[in-house]
VOLO-569333 format. One line per 5 residues: number of its first residue (from 1); their letters; for each residue x, y, z of C-alpha. Coordinates in Angstrom, 2 decimals, padded with zeros to 5 digits. Each point is the difference from the previous one (the first is absolute). Example, Ala and Ser with C-alpha at 12.3 -4.5 7.8 and 13.67 -1.06 7.14 Angstrom:
1 = as = 012.30/-004.50/007.80  001.37/003.44/-000.66
This chain:
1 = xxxxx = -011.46/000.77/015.29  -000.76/-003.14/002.02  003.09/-003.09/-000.40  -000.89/-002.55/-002.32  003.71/-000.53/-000.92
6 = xxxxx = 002.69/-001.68/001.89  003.24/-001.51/-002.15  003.85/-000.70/000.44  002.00/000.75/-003.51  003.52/-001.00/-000.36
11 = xxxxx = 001.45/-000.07/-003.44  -001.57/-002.84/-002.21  002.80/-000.14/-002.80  002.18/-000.78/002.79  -001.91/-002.07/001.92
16 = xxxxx = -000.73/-002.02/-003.15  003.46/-000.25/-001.24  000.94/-001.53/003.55  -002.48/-002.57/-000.38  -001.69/001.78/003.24
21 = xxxxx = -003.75/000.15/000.97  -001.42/003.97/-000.34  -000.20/001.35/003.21  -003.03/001.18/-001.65  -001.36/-003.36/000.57
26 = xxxxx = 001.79/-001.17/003.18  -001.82/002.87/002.10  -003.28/000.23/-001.82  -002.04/-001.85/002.69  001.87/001.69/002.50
31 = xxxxx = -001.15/003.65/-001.56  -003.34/-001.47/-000.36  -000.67/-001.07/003.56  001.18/003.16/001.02  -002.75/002.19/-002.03
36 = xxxxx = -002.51/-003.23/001.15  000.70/001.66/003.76  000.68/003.17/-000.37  -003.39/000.12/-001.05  -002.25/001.31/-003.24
41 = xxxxx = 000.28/003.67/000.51  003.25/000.39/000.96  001.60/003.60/-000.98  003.64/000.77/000.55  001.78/002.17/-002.02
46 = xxxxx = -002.69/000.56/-002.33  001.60/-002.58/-002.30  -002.37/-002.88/-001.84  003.23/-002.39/-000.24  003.24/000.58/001.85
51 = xxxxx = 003.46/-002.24/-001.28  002.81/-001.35/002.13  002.96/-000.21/-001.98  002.55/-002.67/001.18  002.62/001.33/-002.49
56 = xxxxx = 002.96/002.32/000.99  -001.19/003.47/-000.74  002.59/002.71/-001.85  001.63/002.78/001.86  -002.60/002.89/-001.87
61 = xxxxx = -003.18/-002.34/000.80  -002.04/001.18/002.88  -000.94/-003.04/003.26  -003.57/000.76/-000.83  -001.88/001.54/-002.68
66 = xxxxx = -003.59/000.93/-000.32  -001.50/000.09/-003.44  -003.48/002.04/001.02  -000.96/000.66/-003.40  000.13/-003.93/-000.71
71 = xxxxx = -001.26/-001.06/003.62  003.12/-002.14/000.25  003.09/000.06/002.35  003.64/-001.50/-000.13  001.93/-000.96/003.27
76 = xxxxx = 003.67/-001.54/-000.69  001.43/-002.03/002.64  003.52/000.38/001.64  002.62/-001.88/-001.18  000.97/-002.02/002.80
81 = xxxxx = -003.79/-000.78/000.24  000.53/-001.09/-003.36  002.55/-002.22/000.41  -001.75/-001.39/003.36  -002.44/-000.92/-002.63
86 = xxxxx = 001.72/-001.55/-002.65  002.22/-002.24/003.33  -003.49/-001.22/001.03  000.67/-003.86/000.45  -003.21/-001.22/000.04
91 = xxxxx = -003.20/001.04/-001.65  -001.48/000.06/003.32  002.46/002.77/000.48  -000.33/001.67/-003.22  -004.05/000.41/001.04
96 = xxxxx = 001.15/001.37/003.77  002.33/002.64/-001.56  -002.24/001.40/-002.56  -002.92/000.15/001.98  002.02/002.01/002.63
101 = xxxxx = 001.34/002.48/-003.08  -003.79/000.15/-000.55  -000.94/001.46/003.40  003.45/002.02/000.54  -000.39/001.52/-003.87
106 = xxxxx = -004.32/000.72/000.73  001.43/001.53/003.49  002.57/002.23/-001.39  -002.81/001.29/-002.58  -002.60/000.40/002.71
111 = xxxxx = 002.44/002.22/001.97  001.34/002.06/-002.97  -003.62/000.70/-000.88  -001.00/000.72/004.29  -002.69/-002.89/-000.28
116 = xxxxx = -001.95/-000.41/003.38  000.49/-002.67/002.97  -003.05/-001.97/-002.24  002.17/-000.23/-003.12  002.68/-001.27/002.16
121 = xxxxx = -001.31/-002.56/001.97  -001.93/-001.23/-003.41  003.39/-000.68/-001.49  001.87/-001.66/003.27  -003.57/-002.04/000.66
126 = xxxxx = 000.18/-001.25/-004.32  003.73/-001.20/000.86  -001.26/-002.03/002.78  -002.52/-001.19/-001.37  001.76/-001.20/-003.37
131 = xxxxx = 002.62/-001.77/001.71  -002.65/-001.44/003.32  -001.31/-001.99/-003.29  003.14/-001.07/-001.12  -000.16/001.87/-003.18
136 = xxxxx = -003.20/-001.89/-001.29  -003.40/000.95/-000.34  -003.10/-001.34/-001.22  -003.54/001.65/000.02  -003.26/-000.43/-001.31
141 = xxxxx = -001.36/003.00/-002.47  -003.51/-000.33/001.00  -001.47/002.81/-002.45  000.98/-002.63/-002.88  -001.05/-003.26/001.75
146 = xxxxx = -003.46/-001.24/-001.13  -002.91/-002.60/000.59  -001.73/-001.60/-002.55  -003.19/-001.31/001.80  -000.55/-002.16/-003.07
151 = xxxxx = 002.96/-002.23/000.17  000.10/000.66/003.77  003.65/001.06/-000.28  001.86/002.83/001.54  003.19/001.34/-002.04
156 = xxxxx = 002.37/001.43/002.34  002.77/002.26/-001.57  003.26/-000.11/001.97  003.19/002.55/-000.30  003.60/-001.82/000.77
161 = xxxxx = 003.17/001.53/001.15  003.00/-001.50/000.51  004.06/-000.28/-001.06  -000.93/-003.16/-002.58  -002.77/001.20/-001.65
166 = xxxxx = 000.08/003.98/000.08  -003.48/000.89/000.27  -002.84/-002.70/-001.64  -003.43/000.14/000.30  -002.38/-003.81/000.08
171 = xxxxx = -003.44/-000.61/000.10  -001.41/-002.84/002.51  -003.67/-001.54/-000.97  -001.90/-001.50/002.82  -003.01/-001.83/000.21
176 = xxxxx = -002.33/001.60/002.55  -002.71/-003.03/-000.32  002.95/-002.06/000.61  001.62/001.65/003.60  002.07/002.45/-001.89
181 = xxxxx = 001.88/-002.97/-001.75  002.72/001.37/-002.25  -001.03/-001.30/-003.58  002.62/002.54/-002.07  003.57/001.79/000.85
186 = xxxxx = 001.73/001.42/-002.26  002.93/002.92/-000.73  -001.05/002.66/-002.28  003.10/000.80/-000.96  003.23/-002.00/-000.12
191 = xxxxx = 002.67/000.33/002.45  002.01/001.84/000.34  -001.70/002.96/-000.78  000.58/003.58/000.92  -003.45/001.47/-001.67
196 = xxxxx = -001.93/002.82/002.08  -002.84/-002.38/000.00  -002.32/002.78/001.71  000.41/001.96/-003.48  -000.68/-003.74/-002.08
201 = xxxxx = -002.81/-001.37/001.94  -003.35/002.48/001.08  -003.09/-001.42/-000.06  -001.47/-003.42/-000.70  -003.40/-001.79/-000.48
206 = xxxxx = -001.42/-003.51/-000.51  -000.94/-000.29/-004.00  -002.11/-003.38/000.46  002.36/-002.40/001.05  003.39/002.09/-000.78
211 = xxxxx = 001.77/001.62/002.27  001.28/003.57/-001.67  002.50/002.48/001.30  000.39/003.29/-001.80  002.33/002.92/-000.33
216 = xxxxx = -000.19/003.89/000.09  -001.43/000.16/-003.61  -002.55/-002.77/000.89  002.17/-002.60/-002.48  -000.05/-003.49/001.41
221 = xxxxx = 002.92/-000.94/001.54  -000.65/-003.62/001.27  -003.23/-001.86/-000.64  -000.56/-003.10/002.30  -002.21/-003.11/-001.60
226 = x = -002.00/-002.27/002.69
């Protein structure tokens, strides 16, 4: 199976009851730049989402585990990664030493699994990449961006990455007759938000003057007036 899923899991009870923010959420734009360069049809261990647990594993628990039936894997970290982690002193920090469990934990499973020189160098080049834009990243999805020659508008739909919001996608409206002036901006969801948006948002049209964004089942997610 390709990798569509990248997440760090810690334990939530706990992390609740100590007034903490999930880890869950804390790495989520991390994991998501990483898939964003590793690239769409990236295959590594066959699984479709792979988990990086940041919680002290028991003695009778294996490192890594590879679920093929479910096209998942689990990777626990070492404990005095763990506690490098949890000693971060800035948030700056935090984001360095989870992206670097990100690439050691992907390296680990390429070599278990023999992956080719390709697989490896994908993984070292996402790592340098993710941190080269100091863990943010914002792109424009052009299947779902749309004219409407009517209005002479162009709706541009944007995905955001970064530690305050998560991941949030926006739309930007701008006026072609008018030298591409921006008439419309605008968050589709509120930050901070840690939604797979690829899954929420895919495809779009121009409905007379609305702007309308729809989901897998063709349901209307966000509908735009102008």
């Amino acid at each position: 199976m390709i990798l569509r899923f990248l997440d760090f899991e810690r334990d939530h009870r706990q992390e609740k009851l100590n007034g903490e923010k999930l880890v869950y959420c804390k790495g989520f734009h991390i994991a998501q730049m990483y898939l964003y360069f590793l690239g769409k049809k990236f295959i590594l261990d066959g699984s479709e989402k792979i988990t990086v647990f940041v919680k002290y594993k028991k003695e009778d628990e294996e490192k890594y585990v590879n679920f093929d039936y479910f096209g998942v894997s689990w990777y626990y970290l070492e404990n005095e990664e763990i506690d490098a982690y949890l000693n971060a002193k800035s948030n700056e920090e935090a984001d360095l030493i989870l992206c670097g469990y990100l690439r050691n934990t992907l390296l680990d499973i390429a070599r278990k699994n023999e992956c080719s020189r390709e697989i490896i160098d994908k993984i070292n080049y996402a790592y340098d990449m993710v941190v080269k834009n100091n863990f943010t990243l914002s792109y424009e999805i052009s299947k779902l961006s749309k004219t409407n020659r009517t209005l002479g508008y162009r709706a541009l739909v944007f995905r955001n990455m970064n530690r305050d919001i998560g991941e949030v996608w926006s739309v930007k409206v701008i006026d072609k007759k008018n030298n591409d002036k921006v008439v419309y901006e605008e968050y589709l969801n509120k930050p901070p938000s840690y939604i797979y948006g690829s899954y929420c948002y895919r495809s779009s049209r121009w409905e007379d003057n609305c702007f309308v964004l729809f989901n897998d089942e063709k349901k209307v997610q966000t509908s735009l007036k102008f």
